[in-house]
Backbone as a chain_set.jsonl record, in Angstrom:
{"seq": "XXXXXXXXXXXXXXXXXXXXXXXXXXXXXXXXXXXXXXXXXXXXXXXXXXXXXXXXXXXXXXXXXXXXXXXXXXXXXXXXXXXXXXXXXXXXXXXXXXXXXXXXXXXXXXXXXXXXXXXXXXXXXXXXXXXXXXXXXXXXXXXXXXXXXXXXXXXXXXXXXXXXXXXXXXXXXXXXXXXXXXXXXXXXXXXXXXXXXXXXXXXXXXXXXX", "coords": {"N": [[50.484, 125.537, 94.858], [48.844, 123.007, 93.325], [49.895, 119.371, 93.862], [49.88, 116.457, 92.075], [50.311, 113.25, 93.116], [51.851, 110.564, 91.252], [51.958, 106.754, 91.815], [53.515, 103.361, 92.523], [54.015, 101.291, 94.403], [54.873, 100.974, 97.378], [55.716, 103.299, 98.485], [57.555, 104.888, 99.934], [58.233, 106.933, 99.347], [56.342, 109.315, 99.058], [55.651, 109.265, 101.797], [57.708, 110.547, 102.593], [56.938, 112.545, 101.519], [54.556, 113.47, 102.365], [54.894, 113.687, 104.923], [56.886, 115.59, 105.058], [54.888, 118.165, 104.407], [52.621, 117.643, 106.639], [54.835, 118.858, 108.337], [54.901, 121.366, 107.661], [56.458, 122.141, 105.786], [55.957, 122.091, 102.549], [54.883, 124.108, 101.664], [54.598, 125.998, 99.044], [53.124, 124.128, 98.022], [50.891, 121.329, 98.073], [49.624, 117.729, 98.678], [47.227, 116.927, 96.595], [45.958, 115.158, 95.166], [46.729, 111.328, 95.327], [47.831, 108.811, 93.073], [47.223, 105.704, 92.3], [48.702, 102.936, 89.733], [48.306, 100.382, 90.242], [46.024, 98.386, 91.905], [45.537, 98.007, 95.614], [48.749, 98.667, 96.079], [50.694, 99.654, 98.827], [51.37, 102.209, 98.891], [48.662, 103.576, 98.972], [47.475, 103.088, 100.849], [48.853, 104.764, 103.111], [48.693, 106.832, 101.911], [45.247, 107.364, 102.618], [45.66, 107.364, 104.925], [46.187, 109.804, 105.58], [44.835, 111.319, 104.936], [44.315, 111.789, 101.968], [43.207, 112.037, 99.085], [42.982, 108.937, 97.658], [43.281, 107.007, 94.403], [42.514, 104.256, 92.581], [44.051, 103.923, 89.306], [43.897, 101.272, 87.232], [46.568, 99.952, 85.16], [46.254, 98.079, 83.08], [43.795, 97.639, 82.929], [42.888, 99.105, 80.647], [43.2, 99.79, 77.148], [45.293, 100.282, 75.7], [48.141, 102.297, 76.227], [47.348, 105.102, 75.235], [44.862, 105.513, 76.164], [45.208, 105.011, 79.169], [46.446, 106.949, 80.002], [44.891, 109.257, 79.19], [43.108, 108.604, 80.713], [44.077, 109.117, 83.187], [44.834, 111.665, 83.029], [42.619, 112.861, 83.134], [41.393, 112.206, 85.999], [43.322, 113.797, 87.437], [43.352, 116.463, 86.462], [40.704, 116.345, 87.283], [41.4, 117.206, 90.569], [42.608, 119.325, 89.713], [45.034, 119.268, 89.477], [48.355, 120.836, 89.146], [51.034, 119.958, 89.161], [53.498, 117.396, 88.998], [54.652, 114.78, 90.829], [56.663, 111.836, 90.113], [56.592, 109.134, 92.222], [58.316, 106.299, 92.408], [56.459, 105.281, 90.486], [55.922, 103.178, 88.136], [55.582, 103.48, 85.368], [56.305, 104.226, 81.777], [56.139, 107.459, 80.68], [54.066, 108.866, 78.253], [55.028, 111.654, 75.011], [52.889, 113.036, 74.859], [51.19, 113.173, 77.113], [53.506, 114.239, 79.027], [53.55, 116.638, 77.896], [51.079, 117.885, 78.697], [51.947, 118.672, 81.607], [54.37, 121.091, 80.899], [57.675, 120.796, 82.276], [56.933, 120.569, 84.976], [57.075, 118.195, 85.939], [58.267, 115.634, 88.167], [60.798, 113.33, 88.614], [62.515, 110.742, 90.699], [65.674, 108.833, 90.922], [67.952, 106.285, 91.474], [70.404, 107.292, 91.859], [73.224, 108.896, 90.597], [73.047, 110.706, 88.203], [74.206, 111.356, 84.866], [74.603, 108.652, 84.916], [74.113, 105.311, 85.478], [71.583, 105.047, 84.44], [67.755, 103.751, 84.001], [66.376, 100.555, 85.531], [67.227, 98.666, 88.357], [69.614, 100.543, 89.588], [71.265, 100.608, 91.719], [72.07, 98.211, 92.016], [73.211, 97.942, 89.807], [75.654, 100.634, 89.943], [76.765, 98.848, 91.633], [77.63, 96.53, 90.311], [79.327, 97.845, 88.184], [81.595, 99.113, 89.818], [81.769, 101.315, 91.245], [82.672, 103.933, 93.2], [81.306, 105.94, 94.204], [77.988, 106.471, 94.383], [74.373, 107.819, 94.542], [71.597, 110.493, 94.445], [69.058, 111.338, 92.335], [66.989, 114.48, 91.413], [65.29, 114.828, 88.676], [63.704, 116.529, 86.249], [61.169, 115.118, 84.251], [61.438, 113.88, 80.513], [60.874, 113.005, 77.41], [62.626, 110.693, 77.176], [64.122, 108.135, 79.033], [64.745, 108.607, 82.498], [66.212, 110.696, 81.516], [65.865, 113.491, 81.599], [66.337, 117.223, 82.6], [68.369, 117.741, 85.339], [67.685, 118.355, 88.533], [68.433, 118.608, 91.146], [70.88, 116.734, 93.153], [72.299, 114.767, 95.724], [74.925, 112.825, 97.004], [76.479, 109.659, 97.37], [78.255, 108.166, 99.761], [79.519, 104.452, 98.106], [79.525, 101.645, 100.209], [82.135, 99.188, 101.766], [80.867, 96.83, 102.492], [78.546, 97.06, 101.037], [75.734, 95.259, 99.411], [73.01, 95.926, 97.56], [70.397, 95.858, 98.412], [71.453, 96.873, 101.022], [72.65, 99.514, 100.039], [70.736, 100.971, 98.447], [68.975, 101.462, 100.498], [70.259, 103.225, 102.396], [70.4, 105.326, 99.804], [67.998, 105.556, 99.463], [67.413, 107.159, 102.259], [68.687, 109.378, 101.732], [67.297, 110.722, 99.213], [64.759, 110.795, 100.376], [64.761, 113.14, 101.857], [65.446, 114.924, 99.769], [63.62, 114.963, 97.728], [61.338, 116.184, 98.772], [62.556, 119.207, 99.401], [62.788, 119.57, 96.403], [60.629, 119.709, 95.804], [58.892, 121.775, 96.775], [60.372, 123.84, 96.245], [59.931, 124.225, 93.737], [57.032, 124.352, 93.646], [57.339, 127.365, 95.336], [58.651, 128.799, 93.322], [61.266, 128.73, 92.897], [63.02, 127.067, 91.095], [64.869, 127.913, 88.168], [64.246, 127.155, 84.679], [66.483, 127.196, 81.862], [67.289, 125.835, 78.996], [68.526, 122.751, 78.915], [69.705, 123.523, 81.415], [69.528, 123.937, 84.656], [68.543, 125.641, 87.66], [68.284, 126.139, 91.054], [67.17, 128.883, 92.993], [67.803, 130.26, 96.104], [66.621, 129.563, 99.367], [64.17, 128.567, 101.621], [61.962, 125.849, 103.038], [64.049, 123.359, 104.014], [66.339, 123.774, 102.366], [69.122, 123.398, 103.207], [69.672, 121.027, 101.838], [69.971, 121.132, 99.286], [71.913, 122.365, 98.26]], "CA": [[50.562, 124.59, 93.745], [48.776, 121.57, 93.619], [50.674, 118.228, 93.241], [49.367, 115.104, 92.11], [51.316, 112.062, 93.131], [51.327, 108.775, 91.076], [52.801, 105.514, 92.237], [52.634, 101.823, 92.256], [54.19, 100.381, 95.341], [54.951, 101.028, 98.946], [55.014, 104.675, 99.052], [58.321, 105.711, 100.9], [58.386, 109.186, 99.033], [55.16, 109.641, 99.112], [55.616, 109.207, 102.946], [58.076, 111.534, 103.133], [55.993, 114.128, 100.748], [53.534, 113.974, 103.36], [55.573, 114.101, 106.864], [57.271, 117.187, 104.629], [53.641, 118.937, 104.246], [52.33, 117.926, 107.945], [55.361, 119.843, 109.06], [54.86, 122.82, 106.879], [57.799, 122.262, 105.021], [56.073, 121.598, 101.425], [53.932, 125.039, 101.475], [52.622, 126.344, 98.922], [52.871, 122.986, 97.269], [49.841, 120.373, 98.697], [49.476, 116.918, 97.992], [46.047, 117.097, 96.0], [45.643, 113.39, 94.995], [47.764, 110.065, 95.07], [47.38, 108.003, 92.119], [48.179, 104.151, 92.001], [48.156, 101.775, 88.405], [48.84, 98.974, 90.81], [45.553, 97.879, 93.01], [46.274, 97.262, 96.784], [49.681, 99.64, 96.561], [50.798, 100.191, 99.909], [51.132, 103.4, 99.121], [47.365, 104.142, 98.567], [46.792, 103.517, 102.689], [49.332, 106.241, 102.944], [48.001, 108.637, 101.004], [44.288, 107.203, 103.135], [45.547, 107.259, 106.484], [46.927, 111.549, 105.699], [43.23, 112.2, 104.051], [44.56, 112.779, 100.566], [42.24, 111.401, 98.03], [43.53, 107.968, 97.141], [42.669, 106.794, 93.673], [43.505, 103.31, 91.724], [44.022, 103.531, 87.753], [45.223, 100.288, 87.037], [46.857, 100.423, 83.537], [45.896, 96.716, 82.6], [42.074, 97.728, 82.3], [42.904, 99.711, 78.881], [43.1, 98.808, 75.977], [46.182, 100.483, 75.298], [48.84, 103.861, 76.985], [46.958, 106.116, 75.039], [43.84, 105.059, 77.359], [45.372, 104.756, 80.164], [46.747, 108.09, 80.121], [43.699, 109.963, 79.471], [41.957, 108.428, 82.502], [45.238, 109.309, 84.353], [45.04, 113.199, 83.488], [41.185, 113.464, 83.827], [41.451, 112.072, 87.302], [44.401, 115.107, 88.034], [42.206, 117.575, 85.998], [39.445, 116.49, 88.678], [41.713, 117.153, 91.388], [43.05, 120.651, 89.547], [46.833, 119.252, 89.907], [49.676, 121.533, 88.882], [51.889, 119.509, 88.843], [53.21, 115.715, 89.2], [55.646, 113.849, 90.966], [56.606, 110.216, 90.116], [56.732, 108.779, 93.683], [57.979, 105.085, 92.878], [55.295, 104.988, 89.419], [56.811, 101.673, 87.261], [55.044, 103.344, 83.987], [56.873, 105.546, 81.434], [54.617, 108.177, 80.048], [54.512, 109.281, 76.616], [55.111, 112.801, 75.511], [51.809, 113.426, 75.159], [51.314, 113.275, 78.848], [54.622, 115.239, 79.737], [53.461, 118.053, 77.211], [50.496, 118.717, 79.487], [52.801, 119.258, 82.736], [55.524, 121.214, 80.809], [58.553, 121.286, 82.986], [56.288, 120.099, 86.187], [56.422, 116.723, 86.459], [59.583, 115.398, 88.327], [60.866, 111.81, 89.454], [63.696, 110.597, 91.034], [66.396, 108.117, 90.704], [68.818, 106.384, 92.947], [72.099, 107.239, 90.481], [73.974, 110.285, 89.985], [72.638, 110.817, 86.271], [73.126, 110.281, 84.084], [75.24, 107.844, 85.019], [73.72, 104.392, 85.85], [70.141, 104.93, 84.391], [66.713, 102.39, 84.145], [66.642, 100.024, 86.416], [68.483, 98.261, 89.418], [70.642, 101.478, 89.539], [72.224, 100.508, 93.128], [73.332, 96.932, 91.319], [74.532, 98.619, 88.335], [76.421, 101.024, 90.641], [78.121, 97.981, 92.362], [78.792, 95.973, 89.252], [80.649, 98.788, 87.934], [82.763, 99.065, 90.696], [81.816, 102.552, 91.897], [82.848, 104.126, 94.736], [79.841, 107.175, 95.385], [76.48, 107.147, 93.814], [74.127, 108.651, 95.011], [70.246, 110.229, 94.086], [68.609, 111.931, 91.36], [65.305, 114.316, 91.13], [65.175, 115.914, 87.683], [62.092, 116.744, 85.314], [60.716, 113.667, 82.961], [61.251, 114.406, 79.114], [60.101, 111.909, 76.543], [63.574, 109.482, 77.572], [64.174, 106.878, 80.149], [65.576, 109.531, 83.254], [67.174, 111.535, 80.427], [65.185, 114.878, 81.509], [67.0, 117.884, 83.223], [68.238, 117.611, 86.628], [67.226, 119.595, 89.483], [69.392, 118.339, 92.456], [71.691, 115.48, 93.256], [72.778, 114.038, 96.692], [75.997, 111.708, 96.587], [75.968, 108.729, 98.711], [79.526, 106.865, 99.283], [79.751, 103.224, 98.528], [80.862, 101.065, 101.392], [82.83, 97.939, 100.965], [80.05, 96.13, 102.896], [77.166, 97.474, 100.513], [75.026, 94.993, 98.585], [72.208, 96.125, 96.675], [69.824, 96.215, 99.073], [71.901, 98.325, 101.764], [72.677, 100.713, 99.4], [69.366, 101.375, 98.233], [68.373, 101.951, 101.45], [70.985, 104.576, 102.501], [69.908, 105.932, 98.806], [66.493, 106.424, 99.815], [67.673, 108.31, 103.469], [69.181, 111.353, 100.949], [66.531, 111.021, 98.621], [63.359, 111.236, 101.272], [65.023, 114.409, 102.207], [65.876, 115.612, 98.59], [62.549, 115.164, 97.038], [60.505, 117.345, 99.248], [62.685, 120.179, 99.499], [62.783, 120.017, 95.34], [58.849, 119.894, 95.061], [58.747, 122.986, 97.788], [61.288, 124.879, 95.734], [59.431, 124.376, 92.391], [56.015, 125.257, 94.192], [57.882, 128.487, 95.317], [58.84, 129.531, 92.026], [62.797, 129.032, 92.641], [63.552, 126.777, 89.854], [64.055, 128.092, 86.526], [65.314, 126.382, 83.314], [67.458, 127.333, 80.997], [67.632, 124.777, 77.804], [68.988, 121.884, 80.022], [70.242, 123.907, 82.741], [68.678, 124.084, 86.068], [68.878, 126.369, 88.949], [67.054, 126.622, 92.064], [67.554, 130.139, 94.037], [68.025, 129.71, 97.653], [65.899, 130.013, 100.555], [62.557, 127.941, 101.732], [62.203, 124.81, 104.069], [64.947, 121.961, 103.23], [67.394, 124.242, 101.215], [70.022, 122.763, 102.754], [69.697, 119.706, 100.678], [69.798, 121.295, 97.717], [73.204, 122.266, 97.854]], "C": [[49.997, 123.249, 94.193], [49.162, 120.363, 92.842], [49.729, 116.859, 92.999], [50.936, 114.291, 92.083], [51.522, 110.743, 92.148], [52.603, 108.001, 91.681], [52.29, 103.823, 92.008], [53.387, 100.955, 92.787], [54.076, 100.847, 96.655], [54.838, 102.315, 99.245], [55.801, 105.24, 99.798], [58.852, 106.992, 100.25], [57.593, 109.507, 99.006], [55.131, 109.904, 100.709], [56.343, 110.267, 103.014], [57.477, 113.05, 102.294], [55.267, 114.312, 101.898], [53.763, 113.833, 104.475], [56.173, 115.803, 105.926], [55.928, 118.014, 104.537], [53.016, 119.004, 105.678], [53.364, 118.571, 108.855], [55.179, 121.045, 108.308], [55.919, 123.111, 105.847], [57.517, 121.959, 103.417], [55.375, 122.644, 100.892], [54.909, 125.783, 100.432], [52.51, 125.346, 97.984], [51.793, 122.168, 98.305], [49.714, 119.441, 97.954], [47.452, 117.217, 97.609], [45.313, 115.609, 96.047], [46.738, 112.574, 94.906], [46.594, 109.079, 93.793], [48.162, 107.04, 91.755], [47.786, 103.4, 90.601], [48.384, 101.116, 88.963], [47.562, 98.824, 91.822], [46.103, 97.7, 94.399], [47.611, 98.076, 96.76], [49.657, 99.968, 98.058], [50.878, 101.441, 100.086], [49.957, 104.563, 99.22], [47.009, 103.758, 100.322], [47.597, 104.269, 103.11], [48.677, 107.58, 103.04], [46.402, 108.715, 102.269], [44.363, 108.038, 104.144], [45.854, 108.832, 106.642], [45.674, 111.879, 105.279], [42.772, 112.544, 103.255], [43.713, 111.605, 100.127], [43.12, 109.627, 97.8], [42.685, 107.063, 95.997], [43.41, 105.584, 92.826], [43.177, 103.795, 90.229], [44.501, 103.002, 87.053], [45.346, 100.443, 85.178], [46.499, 98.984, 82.84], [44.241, 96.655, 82.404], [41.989, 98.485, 81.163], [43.397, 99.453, 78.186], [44.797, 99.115, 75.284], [46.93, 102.139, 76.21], [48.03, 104.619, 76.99], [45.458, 106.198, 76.124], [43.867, 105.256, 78.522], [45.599, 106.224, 80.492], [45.997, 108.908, 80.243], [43.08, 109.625, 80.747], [42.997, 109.519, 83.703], [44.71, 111.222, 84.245], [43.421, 113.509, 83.625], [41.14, 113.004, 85.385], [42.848, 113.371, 87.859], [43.457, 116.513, 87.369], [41.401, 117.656, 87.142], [39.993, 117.262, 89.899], [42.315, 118.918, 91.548], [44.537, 120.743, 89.55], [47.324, 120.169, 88.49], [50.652, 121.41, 88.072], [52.18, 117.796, 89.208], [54.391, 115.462, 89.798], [55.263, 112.088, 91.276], [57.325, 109.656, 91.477], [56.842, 106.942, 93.747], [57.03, 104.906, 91.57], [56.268, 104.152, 88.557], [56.369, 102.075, 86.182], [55.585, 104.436, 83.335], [55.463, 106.181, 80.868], [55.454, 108.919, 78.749], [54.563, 110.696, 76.733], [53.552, 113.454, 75.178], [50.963, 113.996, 76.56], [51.789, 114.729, 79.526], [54.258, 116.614, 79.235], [52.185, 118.814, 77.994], [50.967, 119.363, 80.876], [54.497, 119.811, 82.166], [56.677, 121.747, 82.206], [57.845, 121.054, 84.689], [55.719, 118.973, 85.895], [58.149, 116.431, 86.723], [59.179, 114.175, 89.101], [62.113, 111.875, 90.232], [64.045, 109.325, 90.961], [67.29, 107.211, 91.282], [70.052, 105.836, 92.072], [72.377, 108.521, 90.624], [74.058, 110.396, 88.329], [73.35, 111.695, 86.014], [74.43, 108.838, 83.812], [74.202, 106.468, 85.753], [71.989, 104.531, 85.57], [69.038, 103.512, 84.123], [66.87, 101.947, 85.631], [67.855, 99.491, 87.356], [69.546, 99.271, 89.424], [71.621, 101.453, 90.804], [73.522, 99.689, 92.466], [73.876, 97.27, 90.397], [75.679, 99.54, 89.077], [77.655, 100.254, 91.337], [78.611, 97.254, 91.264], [79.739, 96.562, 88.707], [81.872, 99.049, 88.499], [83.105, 100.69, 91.459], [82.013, 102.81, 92.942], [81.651, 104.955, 95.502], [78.983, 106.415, 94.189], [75.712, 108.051, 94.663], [72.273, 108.781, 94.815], [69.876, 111.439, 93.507], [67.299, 112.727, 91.49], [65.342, 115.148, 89.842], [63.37, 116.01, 86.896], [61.845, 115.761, 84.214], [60.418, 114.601, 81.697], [60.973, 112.736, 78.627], [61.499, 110.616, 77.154], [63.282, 108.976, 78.902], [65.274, 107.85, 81.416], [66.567, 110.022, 82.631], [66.31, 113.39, 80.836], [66.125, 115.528, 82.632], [66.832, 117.599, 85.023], [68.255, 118.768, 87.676], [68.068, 119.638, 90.614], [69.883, 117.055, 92.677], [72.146, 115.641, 94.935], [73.589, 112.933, 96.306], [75.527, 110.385, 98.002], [77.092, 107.626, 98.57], [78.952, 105.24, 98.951], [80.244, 102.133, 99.402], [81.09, 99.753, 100.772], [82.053, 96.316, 101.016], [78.9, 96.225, 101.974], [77.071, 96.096, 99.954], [73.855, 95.833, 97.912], [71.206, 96.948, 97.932], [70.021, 97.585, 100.078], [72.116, 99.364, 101.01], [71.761, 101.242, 99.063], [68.922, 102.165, 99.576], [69.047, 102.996, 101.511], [70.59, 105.667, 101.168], [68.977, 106.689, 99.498], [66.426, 107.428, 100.919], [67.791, 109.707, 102.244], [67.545, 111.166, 99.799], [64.933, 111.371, 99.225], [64.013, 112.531, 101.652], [65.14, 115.814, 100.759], [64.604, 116.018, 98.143], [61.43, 116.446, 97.771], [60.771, 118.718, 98.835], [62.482, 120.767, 97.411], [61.348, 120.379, 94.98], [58.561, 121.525, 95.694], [59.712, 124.177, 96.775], [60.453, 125.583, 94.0], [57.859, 125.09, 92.871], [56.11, 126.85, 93.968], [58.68, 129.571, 94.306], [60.573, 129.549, 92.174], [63.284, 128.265, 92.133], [63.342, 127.106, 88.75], [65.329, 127.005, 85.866], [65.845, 127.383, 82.485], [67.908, 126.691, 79.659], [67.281, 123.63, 78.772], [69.522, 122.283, 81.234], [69.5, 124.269, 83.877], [69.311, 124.77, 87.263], [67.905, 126.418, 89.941], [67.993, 127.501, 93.345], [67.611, 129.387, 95.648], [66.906, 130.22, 98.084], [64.295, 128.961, 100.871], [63.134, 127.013, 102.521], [63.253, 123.632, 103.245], [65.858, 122.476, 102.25], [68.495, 123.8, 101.433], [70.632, 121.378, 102.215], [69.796, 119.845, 99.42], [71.399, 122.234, 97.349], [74.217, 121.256, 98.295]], "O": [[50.434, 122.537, 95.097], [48.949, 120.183, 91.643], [48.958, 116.416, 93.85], [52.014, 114.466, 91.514], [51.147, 109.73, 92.738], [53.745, 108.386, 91.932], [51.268, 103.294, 91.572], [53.658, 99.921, 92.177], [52.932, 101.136, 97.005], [54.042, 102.677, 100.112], [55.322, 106.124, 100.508], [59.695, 107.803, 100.633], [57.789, 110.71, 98.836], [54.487, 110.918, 100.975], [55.746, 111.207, 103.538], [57.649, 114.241, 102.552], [55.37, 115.404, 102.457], [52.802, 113.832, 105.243], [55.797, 116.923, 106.272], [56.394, 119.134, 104.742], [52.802, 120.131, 106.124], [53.03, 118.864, 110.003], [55.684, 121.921, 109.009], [56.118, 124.162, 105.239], [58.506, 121.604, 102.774], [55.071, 122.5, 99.708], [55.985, 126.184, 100.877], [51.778, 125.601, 97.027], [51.949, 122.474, 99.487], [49.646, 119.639, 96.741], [46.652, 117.66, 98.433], [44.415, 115.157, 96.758], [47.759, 113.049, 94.409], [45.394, 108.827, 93.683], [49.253, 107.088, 91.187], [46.588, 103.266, 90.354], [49.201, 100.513, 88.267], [47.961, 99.195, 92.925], [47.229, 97.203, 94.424], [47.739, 98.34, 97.955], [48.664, 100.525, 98.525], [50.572, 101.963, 101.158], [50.047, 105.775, 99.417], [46.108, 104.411, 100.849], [46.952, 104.89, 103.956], [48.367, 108.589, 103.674], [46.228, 109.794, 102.835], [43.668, 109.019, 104.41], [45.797, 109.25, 107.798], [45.499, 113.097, 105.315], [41.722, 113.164, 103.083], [43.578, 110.513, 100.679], [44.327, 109.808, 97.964], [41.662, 106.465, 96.332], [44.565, 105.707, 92.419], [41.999, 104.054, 89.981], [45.322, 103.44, 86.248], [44.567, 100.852, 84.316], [46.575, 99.128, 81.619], [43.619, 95.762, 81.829], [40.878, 98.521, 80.634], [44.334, 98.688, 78.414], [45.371, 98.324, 74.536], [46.159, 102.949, 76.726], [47.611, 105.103, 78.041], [45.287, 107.215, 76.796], [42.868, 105.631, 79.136], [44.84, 106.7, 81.336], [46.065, 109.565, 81.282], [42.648, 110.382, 81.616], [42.702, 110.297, 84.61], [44.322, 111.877, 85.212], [43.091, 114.489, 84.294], [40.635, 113.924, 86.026], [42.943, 113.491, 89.08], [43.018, 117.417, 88.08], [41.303, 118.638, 87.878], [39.174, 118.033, 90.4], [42.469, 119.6, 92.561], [45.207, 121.774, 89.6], [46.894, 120.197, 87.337], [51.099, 121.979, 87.076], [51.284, 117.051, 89.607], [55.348, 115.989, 89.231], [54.464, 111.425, 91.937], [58.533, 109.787, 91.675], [56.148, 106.228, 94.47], [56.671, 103.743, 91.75], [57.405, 104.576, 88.352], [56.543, 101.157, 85.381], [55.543, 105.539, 83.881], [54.327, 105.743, 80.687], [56.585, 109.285, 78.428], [54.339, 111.267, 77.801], [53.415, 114.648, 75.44], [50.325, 115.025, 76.783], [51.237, 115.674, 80.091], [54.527, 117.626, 79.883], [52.121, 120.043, 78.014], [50.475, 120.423, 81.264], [55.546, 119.348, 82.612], [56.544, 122.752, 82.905], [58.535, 121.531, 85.59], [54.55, 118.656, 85.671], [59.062, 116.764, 85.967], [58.192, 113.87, 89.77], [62.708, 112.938, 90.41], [63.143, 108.488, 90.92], [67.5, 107.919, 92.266], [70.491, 104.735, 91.742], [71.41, 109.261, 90.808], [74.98, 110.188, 87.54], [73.37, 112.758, 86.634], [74.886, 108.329, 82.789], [73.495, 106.853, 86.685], [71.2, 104.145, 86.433], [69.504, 102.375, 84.063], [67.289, 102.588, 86.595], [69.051, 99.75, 87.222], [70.636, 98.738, 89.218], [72.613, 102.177, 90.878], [74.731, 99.873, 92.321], [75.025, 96.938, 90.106], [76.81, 99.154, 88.781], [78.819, 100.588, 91.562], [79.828, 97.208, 91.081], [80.875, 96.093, 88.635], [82.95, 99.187, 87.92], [84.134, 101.117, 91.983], [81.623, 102.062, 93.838], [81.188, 104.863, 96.639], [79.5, 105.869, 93.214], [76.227, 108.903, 95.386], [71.557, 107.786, 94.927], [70.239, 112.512, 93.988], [66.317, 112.01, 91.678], [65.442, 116.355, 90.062], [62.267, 115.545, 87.186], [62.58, 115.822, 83.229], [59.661, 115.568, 81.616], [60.904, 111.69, 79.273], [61.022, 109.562, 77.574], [62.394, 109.335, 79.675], [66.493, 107.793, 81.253], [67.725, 109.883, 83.023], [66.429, 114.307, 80.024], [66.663, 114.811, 83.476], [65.846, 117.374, 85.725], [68.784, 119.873, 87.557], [68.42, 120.736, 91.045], [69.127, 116.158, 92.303], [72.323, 116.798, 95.316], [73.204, 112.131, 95.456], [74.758, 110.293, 98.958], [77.12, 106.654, 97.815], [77.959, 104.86, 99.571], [81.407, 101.751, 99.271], [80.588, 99.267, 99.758], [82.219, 95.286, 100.362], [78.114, 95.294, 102.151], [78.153, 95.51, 99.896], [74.39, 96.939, 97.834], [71.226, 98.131, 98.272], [69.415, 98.655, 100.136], [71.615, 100.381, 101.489], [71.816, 102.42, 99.418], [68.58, 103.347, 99.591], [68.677, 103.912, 100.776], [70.472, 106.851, 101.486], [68.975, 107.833, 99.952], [65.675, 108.399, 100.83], [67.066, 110.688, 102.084], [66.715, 112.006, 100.145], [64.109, 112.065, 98.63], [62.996, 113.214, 101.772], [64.987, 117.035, 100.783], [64.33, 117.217, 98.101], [60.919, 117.396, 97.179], [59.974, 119.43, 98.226], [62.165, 121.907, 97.071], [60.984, 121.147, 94.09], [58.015, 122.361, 94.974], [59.457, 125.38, 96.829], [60.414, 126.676, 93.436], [57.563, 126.224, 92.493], [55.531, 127.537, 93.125], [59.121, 130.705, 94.488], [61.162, 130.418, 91.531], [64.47, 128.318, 92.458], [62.293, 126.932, 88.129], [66.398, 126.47, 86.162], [65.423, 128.531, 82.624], [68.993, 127.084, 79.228], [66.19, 123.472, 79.32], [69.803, 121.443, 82.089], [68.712, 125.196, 83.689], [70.411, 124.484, 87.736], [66.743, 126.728, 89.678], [68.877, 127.177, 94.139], [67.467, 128.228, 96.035], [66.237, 131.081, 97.513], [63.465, 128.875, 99.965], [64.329, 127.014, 102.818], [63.126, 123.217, 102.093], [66.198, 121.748, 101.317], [69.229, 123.607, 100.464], [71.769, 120.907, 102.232], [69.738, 118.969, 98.558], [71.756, 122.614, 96.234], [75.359, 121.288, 97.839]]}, "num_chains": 1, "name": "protein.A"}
């Protein structure tokens, strides 16, 4: 299966997509192309410095989504992608988009959805007064991280957290989560169900997925 990436900052799942693939652990998924709407993205010398195509399509040179979007899937057309993961991408996509990757295109979150969705989901976690959160990778439907989920990792709250630390510890379970979910979907061991999601056992990184 080939994946296209998009993004549009730094690139620390994208990093761990591609330490998960230079160990063998993302087969028979391959990153295909990375694709930034943000110029300069740190995550586009990433994608460079591994060999994968790295391509900008900033969304502020069209005239409007519907624009932007088309460029976006003829540059993954070019590339022959599969499928998509949002690696870090700041842009929702319409369902126009999503209807060409049904059921293959997945993001992730750093919430236990659908609890604490949008943004700042650490600081919403602490204003609330939560004790776990945690991290999200499900499949993008037309809502705001309202699409079925594929796997969750918890992640206590400590009493020390701010925002920041928590995030971070987030991102530890989630650089481990995301791979093994792209590797699983590759491998044909997620199916759906309506809203219900299963992924069979067995492949590199399964035990993250329970």
């Amino acid at each position: 299966m080939k994946v296209g990436v998009l993004v549009s900052g730094r690139g620390t799942n994208l990093g761990a997509l591609l330490a998960a693939e230079a160990a063998g652990a993302l087969a028979p998924a391959t990153i295909a192309v990375v694709i930034s709407n943000r110029p300069g993205a740190l995550a586009l010398d990433r994608a460079a410095a591994a060999g994968k195509p790295a391509v900008t399509i900033d969304h502020k040179a069209f005239a409007d989504r519907a624009a932007f979007e088309r460029a976006l899937l003829a540059e993954l057309a070019r590339h022959e992608v599969e499928a998509v993961v949002l690696a870090g991408f700041m842009r929702v996509l319409t369902t126009t988009f999503i209807e060409r990757f049904p059921l293959r295109i997945v993001n992730t979150h750093p919430a236990l959805l659908p609890a604490f969705p949008g943004v700042d989901a650490p600081a919403q976690a602490l204003a609330h007064g939560a004790k776990v959160t945690g991290v999200t990778v499900h499949f993008v439907d037309g809502g705001v991280d309202t699409g079925p989920i594929i796997a969750q990792r918890a992640v206590p709250i400590l009493a020390a957290d701010d925002a920041a630390a928590l995030h971070h510890r987030i991102q530890v379970e989630e650089h481990r989560l995301l791979p093994a979910v792209v590797q699983a979907l590759a491998a044909g061991r997620v199916a759906v169900a309506g809203r219900v999601v299963t992924v069979a056992p067995g492949g590199p990184g399964a035990d993250q997925l329970v």
